[in-house]
C-alpha positions as CSV (number, residue, x, y, z in Angstrom):
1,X,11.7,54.9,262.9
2,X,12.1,58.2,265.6
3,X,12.9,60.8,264.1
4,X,14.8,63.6,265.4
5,X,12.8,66.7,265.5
6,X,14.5,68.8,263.2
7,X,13.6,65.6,260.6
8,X,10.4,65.6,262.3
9,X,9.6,69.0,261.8
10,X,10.3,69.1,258.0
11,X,8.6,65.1,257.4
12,X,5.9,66.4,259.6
13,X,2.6,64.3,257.8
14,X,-0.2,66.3,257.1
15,X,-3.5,64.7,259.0
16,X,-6.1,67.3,258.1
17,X,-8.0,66.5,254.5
18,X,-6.2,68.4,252.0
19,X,-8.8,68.7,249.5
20,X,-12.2,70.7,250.3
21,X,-14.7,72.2,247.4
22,X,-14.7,76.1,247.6
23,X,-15.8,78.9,245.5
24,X,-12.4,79.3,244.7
25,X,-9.8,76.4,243.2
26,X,-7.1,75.8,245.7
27,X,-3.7,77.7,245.5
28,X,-0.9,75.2,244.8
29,X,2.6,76.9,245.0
30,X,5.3,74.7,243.8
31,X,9.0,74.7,242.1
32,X,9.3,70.9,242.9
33,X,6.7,68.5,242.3
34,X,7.1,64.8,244.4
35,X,6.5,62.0,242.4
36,X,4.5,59.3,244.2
37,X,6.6,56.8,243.1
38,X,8.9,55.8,239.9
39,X,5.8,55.1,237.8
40,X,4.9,58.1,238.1
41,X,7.8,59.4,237.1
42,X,9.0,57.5,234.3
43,X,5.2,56.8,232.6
44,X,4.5,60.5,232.0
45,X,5.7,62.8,229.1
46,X,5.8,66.8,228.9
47,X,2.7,66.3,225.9
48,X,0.0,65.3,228.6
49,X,-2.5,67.7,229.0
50,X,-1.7,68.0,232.8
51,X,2.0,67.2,233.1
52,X,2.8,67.4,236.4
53,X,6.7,67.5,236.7
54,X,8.0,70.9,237.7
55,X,6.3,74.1,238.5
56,X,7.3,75.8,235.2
57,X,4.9,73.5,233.5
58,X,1.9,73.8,235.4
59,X,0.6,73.2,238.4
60,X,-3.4,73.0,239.2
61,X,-3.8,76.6,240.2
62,X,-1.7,77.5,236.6
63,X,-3.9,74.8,234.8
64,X,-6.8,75.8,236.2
65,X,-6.2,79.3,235.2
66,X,-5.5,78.3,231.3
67,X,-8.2,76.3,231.0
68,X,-10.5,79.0,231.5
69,X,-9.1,81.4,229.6
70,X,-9.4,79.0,226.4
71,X,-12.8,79.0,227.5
72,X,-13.2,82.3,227.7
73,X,-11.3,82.8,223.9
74,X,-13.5,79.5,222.2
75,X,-9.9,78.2,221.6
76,X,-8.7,74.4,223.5
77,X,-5.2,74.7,224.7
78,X,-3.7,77.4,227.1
79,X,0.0,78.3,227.9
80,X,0.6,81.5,230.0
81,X,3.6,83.6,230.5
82,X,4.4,86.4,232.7
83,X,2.8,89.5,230.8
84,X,1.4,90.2,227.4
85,X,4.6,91.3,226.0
86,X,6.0,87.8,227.3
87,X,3.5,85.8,225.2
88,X,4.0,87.7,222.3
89,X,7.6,86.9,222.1
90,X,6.8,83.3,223.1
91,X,5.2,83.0,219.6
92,X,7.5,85.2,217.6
93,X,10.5,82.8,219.5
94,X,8.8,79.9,218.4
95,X,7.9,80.3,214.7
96,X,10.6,83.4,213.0
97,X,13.6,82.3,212.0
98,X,16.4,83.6,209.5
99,X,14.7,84.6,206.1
100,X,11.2,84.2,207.1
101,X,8.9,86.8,206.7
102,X,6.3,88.4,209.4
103,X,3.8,91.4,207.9
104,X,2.8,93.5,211.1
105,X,0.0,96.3,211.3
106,X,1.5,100.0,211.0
107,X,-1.1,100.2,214.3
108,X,0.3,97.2,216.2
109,X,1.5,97.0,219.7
110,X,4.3,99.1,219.9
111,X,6.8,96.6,222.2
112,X,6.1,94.0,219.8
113,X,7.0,95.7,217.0
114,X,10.2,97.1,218.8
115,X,11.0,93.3,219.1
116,X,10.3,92.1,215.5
117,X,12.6,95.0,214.7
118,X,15.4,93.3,217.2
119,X,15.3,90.0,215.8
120,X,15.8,91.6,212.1
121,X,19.0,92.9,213.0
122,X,19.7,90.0,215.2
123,X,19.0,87.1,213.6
124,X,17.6,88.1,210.0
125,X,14.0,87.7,209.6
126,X,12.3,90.1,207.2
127,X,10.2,92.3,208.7
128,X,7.2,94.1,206.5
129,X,4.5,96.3,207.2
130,X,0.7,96.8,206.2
131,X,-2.2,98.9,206.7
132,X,-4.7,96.9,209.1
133,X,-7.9,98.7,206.9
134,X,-6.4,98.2,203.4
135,X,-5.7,94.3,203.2
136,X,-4.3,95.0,199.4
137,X,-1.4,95.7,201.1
138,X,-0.8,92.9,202.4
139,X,1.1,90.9,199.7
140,X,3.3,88.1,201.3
141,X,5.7,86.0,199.4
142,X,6.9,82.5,200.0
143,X,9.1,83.4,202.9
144,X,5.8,84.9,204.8
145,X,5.5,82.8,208.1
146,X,3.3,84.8,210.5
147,X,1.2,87.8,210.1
148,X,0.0,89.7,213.2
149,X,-3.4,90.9,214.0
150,X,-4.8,93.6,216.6
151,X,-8.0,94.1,216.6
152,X,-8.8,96.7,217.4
153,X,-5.0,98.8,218.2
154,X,-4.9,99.9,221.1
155,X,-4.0,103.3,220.4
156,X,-5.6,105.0,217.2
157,X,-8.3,102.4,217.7
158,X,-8.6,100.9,214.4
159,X,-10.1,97.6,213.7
160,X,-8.6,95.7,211.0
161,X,-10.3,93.9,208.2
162,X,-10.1,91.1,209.9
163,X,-11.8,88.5,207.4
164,X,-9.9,89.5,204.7
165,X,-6.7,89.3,205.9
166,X,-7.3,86.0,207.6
167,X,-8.8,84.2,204.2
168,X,-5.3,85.6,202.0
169,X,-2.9,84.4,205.1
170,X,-4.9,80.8,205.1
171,X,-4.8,80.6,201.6
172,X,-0.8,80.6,201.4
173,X,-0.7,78.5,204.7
174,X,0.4,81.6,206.8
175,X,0.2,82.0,210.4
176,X,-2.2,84.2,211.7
177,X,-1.6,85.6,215.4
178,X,-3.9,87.7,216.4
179,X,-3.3,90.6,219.7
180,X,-7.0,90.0,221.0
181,X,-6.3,92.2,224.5
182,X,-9.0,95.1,222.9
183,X,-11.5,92.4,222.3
184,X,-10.7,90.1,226.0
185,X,-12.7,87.0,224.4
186,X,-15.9,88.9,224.9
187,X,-16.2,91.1,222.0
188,X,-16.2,88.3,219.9
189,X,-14.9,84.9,219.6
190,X,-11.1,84.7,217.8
191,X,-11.8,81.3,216.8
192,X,-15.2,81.7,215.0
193,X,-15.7,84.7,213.6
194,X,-18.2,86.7,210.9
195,X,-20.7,84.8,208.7
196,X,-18.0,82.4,207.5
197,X,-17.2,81.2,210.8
198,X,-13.7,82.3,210.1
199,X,-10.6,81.2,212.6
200,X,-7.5,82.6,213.6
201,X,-4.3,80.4,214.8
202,X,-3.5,81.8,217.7
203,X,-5.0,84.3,220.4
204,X,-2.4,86.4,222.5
205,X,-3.8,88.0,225.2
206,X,-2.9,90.5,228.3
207,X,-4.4,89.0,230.9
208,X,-2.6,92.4,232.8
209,X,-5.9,94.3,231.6
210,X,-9.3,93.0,231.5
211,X,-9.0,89.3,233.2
212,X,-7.1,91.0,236.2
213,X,-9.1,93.7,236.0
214,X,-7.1,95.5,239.4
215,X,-4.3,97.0,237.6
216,X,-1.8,94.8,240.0
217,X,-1.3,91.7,238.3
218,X,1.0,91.3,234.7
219,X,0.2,88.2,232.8
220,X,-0.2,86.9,229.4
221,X,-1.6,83.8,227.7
222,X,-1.9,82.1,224.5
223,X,-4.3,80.4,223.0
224,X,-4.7,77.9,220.3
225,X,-7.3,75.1,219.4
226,X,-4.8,73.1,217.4
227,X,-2.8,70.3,219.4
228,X,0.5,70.6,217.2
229,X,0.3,73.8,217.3
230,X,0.2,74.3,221.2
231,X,3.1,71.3,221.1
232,X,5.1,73.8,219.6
233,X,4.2,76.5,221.3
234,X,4.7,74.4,224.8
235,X,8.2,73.5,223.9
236,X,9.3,77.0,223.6
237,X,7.6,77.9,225.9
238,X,9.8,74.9,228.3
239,X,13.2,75.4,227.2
240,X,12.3,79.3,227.7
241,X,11.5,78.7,231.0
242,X,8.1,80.8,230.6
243,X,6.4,80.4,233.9
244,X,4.4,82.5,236.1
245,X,3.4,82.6,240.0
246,X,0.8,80.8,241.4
247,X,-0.5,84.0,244.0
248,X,-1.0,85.7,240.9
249,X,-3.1,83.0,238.6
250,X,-4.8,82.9,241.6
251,X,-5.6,86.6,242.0
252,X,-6.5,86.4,238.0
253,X,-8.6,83.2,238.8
254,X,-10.6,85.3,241.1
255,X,-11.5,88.7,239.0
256,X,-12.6,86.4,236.2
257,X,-16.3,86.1,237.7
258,X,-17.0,89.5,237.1
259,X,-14.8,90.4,234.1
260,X,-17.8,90.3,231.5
261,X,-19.8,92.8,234.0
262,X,-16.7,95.4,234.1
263,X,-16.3,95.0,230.3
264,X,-19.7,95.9,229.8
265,X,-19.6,98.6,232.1
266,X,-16.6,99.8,230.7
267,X,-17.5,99.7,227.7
268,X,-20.9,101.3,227.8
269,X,-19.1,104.1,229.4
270,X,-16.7,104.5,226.8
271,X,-20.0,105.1,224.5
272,X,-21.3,108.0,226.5
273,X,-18.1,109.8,227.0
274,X,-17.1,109.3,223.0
275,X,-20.4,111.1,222.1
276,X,-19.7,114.1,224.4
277,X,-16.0,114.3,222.7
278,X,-16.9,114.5,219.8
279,X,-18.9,117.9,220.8
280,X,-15.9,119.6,221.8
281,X,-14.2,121.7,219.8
282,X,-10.5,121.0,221.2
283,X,-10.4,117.9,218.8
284,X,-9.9,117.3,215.5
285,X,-11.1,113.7,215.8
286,X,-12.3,111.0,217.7
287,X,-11.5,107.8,217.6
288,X,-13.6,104.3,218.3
289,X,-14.7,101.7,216.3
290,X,-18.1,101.5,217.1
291,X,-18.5,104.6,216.1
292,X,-20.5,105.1,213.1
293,X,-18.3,108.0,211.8
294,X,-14.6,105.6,212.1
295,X,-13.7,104.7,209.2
296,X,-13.3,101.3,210.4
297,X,-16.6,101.2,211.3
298,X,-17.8,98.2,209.2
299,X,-15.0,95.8,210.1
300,X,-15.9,96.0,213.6
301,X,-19.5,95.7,212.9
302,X,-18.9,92.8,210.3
303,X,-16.9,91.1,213.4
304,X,-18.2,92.7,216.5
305,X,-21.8,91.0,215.6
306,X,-23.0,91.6,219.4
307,X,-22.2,95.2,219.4
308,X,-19.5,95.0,222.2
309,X,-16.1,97.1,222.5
310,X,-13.9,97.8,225.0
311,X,-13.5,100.8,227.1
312,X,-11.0,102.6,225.0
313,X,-11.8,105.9,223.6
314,X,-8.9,108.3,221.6
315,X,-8.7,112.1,220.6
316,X,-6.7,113.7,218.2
317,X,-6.2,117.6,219.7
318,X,-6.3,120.2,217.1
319,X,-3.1,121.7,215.7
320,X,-2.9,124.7,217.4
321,X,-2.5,122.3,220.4
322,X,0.6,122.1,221.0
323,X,2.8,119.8,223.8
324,X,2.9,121.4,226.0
325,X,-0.9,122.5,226.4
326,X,-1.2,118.7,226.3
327,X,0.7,118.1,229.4
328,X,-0.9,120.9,231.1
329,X,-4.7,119.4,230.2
330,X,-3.7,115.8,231.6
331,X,-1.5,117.3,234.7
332,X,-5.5,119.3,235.5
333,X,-6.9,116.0,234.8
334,X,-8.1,114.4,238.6
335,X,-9.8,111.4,237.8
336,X,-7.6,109.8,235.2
337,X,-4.3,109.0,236.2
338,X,-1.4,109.2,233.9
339,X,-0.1,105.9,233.2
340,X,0.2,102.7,230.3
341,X,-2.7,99.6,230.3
342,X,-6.3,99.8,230.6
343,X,-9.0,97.3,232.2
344,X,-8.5,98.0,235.8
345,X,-11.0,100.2,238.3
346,X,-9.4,103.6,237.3
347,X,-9.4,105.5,234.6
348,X,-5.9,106.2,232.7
349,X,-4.8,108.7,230.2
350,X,-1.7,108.9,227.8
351,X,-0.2,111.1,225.6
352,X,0.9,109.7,221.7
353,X,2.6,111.3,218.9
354,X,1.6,109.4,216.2
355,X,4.7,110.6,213.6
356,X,6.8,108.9,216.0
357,X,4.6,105.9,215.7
358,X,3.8,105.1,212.4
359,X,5.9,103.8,209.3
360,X,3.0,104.2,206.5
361,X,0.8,107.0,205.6
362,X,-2.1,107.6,207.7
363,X,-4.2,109.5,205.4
364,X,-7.6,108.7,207.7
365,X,-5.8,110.4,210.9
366,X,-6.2,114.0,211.6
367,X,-2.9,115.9,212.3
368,X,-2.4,116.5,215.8
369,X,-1.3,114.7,219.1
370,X,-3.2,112.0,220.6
371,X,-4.6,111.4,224.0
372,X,-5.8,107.8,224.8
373,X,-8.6,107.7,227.8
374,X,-9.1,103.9,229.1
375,X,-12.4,104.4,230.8
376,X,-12.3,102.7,234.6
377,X,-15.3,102.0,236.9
378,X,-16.0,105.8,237.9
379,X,-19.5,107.1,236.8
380,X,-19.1,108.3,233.2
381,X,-20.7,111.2,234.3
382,X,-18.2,112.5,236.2
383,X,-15.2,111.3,234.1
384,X,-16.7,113.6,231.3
385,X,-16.9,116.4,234.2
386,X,-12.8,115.6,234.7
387,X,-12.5,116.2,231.2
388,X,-14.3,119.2,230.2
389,X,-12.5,121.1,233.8
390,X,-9.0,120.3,231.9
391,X,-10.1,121.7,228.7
392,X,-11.3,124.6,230.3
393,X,-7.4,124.9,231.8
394,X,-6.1,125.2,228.4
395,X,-8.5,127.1,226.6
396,X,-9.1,130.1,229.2
């Protein structure tokens, strides 16, 4: 049948190959899928592993991308969602409803805990609080549904007793979610953990740090090895209308390579620039969980069994310290930039007052504010020179 060239134009048939093996998977960007034929469409259903239907469920770049990530976590099933924050709501959407009961660290992810707080006033779920290094007090009752884990918090650093609060939640049949952006997969493995080859549910993750690793891309993804579990999770996740953009799995996809060589990096740096801190006489504390001195030391070494960390390092200043010489030592910082995430090429700082922060007694923090480095690619060297010419700005 001739056509007439505007039809021709749009029903123009592709002759070269469309399929070629690269370094790189293919980039497949796509709202509508075309169905080969009404087989196709009809003898498929949304629980396949590779449901091809519509671009919010996957496409092979997205599948691709989530594949790997399980891979990278030990877990089996992978959905992802447009940032961290995004996947965390994804599970809290999918499993909290009115009268159930979530316990959530006093150190967890602030944003998440901003919208635990939201749907207590909006929809009645209970929200309750516990002490990530003391699991006695975490003591659910039979409303508990889901208990959140960080490990370690991304701002005072601490690394929860991880094995014990895992073994009371299974034991009462209770959730367990666990914020595993600090430990990327690489730290150690959320799905087989410690001697007792313990397991966590489900594995949230912000791909925005470490797996992107340019400080351009946000993304998040969850984890699970559980099929009904990820069911669940993958409805929401649907009727939500979670997706994310190809480009950008794509860009994620290609900084994954080299992600265990920047976390080492990182993190080694983080080492060297936490033993210079905690020379100086500015602060009243340092904070890192590999360091012998933390008081969650053993937790992280009793999970942590290969000795790695990420690139995060905190200090609390000294009292006399006050705001505003806090603002003046970061605005004399040069290397790191002010600004929120960590795992990308450049170092970041950020200021936190923890009484602001904190709903429980934190009898193990010194009192004073709180500056967070995230350690970047730069020489450590001259990160702890960037340092140490701001201190000298507030203390001449």
């Amino acid at each position: 049948m001739k056509q007439k060239p505007v039809t021709a134009l749009i029903h123009s048939s592709r002759k070269a190959p469309q399929y070629i093996n690269t370094i790189q998977p293919p980039l497949f960007r796509a709202s509508t899928i075309i169905f080969e034929n009404t087989d196709a469409l009809f003898n498929r259903h949304w629980t396949d592993r590779y449901d091809y239907s519509y671009g919010t469920h996957g496409t092979p770049t997205t599948f691709t991308l989530g594949d790997h990530i399980a891979q990278i976590e030990g877990g089996k099933y992978c959905l992802l969602a447009p940032s961290g924050l995004s996947a965390i709501n994804l599970v809290n959407s999918c499993f909290l409803s009115h009268g159930d009961e979530v316990w959530v660290a006093d150190n967890i992810y602030g944003p998440n805990m901003e919208h635990l707080r939201h749907l207590e006033k909006s929809y009645g779920i209970i929200v309750q609080v516990y002490n990530p290094i003391d699991a006695d007090t975490f003591q659910p009752n039979e409303n508990a549904k889901l208990i959140w884990l960080e490990a370690a918090g991304s701002v005072t650093l601490e690394f929860p007793d991880l094995v014990s609060l895992v073994k009371k939640a299974k034991a009462k049949n209770i959730l367990t979610a666990l914020d595993n952006t600090w430990g990327a997969g690489l730290a150690f493995n959320a799905f087989d953990f410690s001697h007792e080859h313990l397991s966590v549910d489900i594995s949230v993750h912000a791909l925005t740090k470490y797996p992107s690793g340019g400080g351009d891309i946000l993304m998040g993804s969850v984890v699970t090895q559980d099929k009904a579990l990820h069911h669940k999770l993958f409805r929401m996740h649907a009727i939500q209308g979670i997706a994310i953009s190809g480009d950008d799995a794509a860009q994620v996809q290609r900084s994954l390579a080299s992600m265990q060589i920047r976390y080492e990096h990182q993190s080694q740096s983080a080492l060297k620039i936490l033993n210079w801190l905690k020379n100086q006489n500015a602060f009243a504390q340092v904070l890192h969980p590999a360091d012998s001195d933390n008081i969650s030391h053993t937790y992280w070494n009793q999970t942590c069994q290969t000795g790695q960390s990420a690139g995060l390092v905190s200090v609390i200043f000294k009292p006399e310290f006050g705001i505003n010489k806090i603002r003046k030592f970061c605005d004399h910082l040069s290397l790191f930039k002010l600004g929120f995430s960590w795992g990308g090429p450049v170092s970041l700082v950020m200021i936190y007052n923890l009484t602001d922060m904190r709903h429980l007694e934190r009898t193990h923090l010194e009192q004073g504010l709180l500056v967070r480095f995230c350690i970047g690619l730069e020489h450590p060297d001259d990160l702890i020179q960037d340092i140490q010419n701001a201190l000298q700005a507030i203390q001449a």
